[in-house]
C-alpha positions in Angstrom: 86.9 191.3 206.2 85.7 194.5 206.3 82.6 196.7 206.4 82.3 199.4 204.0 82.3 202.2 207.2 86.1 200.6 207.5 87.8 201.2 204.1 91.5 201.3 204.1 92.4 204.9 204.5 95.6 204.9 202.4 94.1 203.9 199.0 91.2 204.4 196.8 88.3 202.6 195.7 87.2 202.0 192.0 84.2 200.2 190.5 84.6 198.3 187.3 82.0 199.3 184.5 78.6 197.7 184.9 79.6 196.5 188.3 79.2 199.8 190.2 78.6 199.3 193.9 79.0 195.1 193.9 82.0 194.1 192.7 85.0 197.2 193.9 88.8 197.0 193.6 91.5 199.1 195.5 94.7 200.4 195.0 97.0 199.7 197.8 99.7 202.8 198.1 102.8 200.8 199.1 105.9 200.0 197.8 104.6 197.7 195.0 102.6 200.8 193.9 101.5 199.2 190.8 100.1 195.6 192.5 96.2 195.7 193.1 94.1 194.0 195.7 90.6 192.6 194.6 88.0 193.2 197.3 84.4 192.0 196.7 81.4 193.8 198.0 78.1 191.6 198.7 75.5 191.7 201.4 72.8 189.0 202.6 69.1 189.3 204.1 67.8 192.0 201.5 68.9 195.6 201.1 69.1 196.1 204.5 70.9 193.3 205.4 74.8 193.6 206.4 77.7 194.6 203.8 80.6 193.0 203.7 83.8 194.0 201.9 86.6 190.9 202.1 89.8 190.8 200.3 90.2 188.2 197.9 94.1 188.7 196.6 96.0 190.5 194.9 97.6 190.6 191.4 100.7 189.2 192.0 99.0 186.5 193.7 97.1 185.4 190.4 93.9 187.1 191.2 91.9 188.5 188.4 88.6 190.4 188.2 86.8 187.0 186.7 88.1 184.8 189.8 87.2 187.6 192.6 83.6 187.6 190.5 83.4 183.7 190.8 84.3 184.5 194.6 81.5 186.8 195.1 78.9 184.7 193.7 80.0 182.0 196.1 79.7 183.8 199.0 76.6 185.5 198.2 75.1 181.9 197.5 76.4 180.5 200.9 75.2 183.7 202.8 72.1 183.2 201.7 71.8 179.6 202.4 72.8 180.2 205.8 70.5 183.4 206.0 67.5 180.9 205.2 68.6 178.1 207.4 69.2 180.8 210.1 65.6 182.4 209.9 63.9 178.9 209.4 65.7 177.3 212.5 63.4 175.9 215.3 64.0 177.6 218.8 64.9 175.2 221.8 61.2 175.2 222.6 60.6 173.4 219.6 63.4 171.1 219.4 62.0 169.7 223.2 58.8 168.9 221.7 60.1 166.7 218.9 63.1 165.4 221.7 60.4 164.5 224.1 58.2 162.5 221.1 61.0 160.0 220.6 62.6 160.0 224.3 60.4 160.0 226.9 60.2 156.2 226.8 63.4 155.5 228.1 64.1 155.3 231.6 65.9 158.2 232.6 63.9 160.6 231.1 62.2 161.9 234.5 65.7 163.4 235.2 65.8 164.7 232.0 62.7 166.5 231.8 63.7 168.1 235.6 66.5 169.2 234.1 65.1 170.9 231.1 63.2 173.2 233.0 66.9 175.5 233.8 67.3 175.4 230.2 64.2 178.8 230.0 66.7 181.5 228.9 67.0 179.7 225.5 63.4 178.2 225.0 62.6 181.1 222.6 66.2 181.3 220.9 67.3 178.7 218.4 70.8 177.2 218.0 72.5 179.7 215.8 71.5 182.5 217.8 73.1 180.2 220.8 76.8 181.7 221.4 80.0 180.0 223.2 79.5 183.8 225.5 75.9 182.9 226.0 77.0 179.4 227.3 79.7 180.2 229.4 77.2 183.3 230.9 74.6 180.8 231.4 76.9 178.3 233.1 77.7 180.9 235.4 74.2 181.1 236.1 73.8 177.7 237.5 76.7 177.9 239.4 75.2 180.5 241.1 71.6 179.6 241.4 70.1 178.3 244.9 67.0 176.2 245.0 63.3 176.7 247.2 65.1 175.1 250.2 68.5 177.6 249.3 70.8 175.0 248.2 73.2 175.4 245.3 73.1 173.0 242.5 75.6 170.1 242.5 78.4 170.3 239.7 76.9 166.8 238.3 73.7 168.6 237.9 74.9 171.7 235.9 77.1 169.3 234.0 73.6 167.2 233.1 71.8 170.5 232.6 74.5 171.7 230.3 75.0 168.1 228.5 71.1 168.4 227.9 71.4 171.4 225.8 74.1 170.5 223.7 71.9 167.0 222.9 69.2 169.2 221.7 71.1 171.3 219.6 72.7 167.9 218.3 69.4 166.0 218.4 68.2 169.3 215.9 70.8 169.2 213.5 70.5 165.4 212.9 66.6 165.9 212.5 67.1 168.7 210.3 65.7 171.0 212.8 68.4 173.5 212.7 71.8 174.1 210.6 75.0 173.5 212.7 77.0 175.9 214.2 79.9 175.0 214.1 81.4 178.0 216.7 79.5 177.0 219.4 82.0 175.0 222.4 80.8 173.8 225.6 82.4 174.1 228.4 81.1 171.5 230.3 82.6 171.2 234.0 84.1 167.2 235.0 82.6 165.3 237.9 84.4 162.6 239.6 81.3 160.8 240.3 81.8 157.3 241.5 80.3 156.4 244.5 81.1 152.9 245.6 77.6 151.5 247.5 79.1 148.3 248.7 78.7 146.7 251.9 81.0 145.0 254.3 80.8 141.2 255.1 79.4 142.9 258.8 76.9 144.6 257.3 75.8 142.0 254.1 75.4 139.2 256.9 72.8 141.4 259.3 70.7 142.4 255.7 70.4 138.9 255.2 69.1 137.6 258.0 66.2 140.7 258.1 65.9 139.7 254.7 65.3 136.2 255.6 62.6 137.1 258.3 60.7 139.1 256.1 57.1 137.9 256.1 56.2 139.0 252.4 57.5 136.5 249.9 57.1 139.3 247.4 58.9 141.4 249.0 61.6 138.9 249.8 61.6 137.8 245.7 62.4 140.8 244.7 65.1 141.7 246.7 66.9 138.5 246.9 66.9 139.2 242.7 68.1 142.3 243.1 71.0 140.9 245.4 71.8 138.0 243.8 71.8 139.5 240.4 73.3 143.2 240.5 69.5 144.2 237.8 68.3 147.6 237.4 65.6 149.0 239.2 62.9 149.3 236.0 64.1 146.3 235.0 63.2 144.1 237.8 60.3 146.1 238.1 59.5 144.9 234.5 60.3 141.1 234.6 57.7 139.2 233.5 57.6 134.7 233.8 58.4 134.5 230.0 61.5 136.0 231.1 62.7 133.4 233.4 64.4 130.2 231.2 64.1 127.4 234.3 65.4 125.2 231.7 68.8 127.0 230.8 69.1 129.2 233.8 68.9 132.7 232.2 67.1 135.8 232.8 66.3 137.9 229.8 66.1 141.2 229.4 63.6 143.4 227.2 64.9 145.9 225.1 62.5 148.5 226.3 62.9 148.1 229.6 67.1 148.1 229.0 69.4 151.5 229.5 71.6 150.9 226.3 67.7 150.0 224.7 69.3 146.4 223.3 67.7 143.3 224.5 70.4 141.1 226.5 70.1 138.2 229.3 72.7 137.2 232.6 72.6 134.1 234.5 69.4 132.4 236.7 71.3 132.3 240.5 69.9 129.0 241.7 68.8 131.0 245.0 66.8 133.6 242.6 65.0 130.4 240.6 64.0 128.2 244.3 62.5 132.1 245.3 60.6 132.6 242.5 59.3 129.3 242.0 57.7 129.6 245.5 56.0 133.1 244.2 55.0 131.4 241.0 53.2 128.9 243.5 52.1 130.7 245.5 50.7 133.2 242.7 49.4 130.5 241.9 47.1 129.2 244.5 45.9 133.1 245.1 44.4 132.6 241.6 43.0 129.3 241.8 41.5 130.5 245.6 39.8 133.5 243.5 38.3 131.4 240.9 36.7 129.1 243.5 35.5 132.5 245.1 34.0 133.9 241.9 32.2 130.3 241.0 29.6 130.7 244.1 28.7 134.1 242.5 25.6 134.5 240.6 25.1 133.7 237.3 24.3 137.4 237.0 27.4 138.6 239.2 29.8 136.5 236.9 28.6 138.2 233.7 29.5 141.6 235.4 32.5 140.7 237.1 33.9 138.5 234.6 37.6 138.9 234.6 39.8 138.8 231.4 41.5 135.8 229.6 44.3 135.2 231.4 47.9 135.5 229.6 50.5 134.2 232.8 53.5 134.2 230.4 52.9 138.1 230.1 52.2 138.8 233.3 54.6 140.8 235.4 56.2 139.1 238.4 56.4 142.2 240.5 54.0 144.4 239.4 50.4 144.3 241.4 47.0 143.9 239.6 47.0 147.4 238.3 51.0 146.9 236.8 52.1 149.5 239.2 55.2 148.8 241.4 54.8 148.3 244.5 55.7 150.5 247.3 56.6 148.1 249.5 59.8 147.3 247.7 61.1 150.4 247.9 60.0 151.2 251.4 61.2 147.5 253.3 65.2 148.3 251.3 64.6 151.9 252.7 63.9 150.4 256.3 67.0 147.4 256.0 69.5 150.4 255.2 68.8 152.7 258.1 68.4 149.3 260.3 71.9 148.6 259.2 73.3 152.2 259.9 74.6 152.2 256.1 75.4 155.9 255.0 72.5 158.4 254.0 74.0 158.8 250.6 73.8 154.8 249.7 70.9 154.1 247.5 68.2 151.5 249.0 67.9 149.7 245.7 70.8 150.7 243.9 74.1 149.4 246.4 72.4 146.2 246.1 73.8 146.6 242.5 76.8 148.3 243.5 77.6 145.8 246.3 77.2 142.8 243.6 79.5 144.3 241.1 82.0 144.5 244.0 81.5 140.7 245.0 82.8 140.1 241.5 85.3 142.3 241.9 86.8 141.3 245.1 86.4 137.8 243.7 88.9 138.5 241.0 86.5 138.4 238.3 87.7 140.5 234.9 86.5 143.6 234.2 84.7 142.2 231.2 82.9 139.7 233.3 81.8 142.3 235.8 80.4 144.4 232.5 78.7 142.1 231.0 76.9 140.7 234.3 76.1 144.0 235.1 74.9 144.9 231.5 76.9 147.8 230.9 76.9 149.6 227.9 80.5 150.8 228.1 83.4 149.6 229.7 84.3 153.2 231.0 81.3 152.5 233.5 83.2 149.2 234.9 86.7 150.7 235.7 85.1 151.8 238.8 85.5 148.5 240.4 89.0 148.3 239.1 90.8 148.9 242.2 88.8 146.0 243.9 90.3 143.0 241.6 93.9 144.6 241.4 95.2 141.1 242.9 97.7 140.9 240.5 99.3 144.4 240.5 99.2 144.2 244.3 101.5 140.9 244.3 104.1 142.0 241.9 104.6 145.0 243.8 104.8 142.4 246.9 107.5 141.0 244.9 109.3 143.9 243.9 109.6 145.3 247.9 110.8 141.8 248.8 113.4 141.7 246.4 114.7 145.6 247.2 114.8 144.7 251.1 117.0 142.4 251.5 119.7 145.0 250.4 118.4 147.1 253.3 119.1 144.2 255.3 122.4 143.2 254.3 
């Protein structure tokens, strides 16, 4: 293609009648001195929008003036379009707004939202004024960049920051937000990032005996479900009684309260259901010792304080009265880990997750048990525990070493 400042030198330029100025041909000077090449002229955005002068063929390629004129319309009709699309595109800004409407429900949006905030030096552009250089440049950035306490930012992080652009400018072109672009390429760096938060039989048998001495049977509920069944965080946080099949030993999980969003349910550990039947009781006689409280109140008092019709099968089981977590949960598993002398980069809440998936594992459970107890969405996210249940591959090379000794031995 080229610009009209960047004609050919060694030929001239003719305009066919009643087409001067839009539709040009040119004589090539070479050896086939009498073959023509057919160049079309066209611009987009207005008169002072670019020029372009492409070559379409030639005449001994079958090109004619009324194909090259078919040509021309074409492009000028697709220029346009993209012209348009290009000028009515939404900038980042934008897109975030609409991204945020329809995300910020699920459950690792926090992270999401912390990571938006690198993304400032495109709020104001939009994605086809986003280019493969800016990306690359901007990657750079990040690499570079040192937080309020001067620390650089992790490679998983500038992989999530980057990841989270790219999902906007997807998120836009599927919302019809923006056009594609289909030259923009990320170059998004890889992160080995499996961290295995397991415990050894040492350290297991010392967090269950402080486990068993905790005084709070709340407190002790909760994380005897979150050992026993490898759940979430939000989802235990979110487990109501109409959850909890007594009858059929399941737990089922909510849909909203779910990563992959899909409702889904694992097996009732019989230490889980005895645990929570003594915090259903004792839930229990908390309310029935309130009731009794409120009946010696006035007549008065009781129209003012007069709770709500109660709805247990929708209550929470570890949410407080105001359906707020509570601290304490966080902060005892906080205090069992540092007890224990476990590493500072295990996870109070999360290795009890970790460590369950590796029970399984060392238990020589198939990855597609270990998914499917753990609830995962993929199973890319179970081959981490791969090399735990590898009984089988360990024995046959067992086998094969046995059988290439003895010729050593002979």
């Amino acid at each position: 293609m080229h610009t009209l400042a960047t004609i050919p030198k060694d030929g001239k330029l003719h305009a066919y009648a009643g087409y001067t100025g839009i539709k040009i041909r040119y004589l090539k000077q070479s050896s086939a001195r009498n073959d023509w090449s057919f160049y079309i002229y066209y611009r987009t955005g207005g008169r002072k929008g670019k020029q372009f002068l492409l070559k379409v063929g030639t005449k001994s390629q079958g090109m004619t003036a009324k194909k090259a004129d078919k040509i021309r319309m074409r492009k000028i009709i697709e220029s346009e379009q993209h012209f348009h699309e290009k000028k009515n595109a939404l900038p980042i800004a934008a897109i975030w707004k609409e991204y945020e409407k329809q995300k910020k429900a699920i459950s690792s949006f926090a992270s999401v939202k912390h990571c938006y905030q690198y993304l400032k030096p495109f709020y104001a552009k939009t994605p086809l004024h986003i280019s493969t250089r800016d990306i690359a440049r901007f990657r750079q950035q990040l690499e570079n960049h040192q937080t309020k306490h001067g620390k650089k930012l992790s490679p998983q992080t500038i992989a999530h920051i980057l990841k989270l652009l790219r999902t906007l400018i997807n998120f836009a072109v599927k919302n019809e937000l923006s056009p594609k672009n289909p030259k923009l390429y990320f170059d998004i760096p890889k992160v080995q990032n499996t961290v295995n938060e397991y415990l050894s039989e040492k350290q297991l048998k010392q967090y269950i005996n402080i486990l068993q001495e905790e005084h709070s049977l709340h407190v002790k509920a909760f994380l005897m479900t979150a050992l026993y069944t490898g759940m979430r965080k939000k989802a235990l946080y979110h487990l109501r009684w109409q959850d909890i099949d007594t009858k059929h030993n399941l737990i089922y999980l909510q849909a909203q309260t779910a990563k992959k969003r899909q409702s889904d349910y694992i097996p009732l550990p019989y230490p889980v259901k005895q645990i929570l039947a003594k915090l259903a009781k004792f839930s229990e006689n908390m309310r029935l010792s309130r009731q009794n409280q409120s009946a010696e109140l006035t007549e008065h008092a009781k129209q003012r304080l007069l709770p709500q019709p109660r709805q247990q099968e929708q209550e929470y089981i570890f949410l407080d009265k105001n359906k707020k977590p509570y601290a304490d949960y966080f902060q005892k598993a906080k205090e069992i880990k540092e007890t224990i002398g476990l590493p500072k980069n295990y996870r109070p809440l999360y290795m009890l997750r970790h460590n369950f998936a590796s029970l399984l594992a060392n238990s020589g459970a198939s990855l597609y048990t270990i998914q499917k107890l753990l609830t995962h969405n993929s199973p890319l996210m179970t081959q981490r525990y791969a090399h735990l249940n590898d009984k089988s591959l360990q024995q046959s090379s067992k086998t094969v070493s046995k059988f290439l000794q003895k010729f050593f031995e002979e």
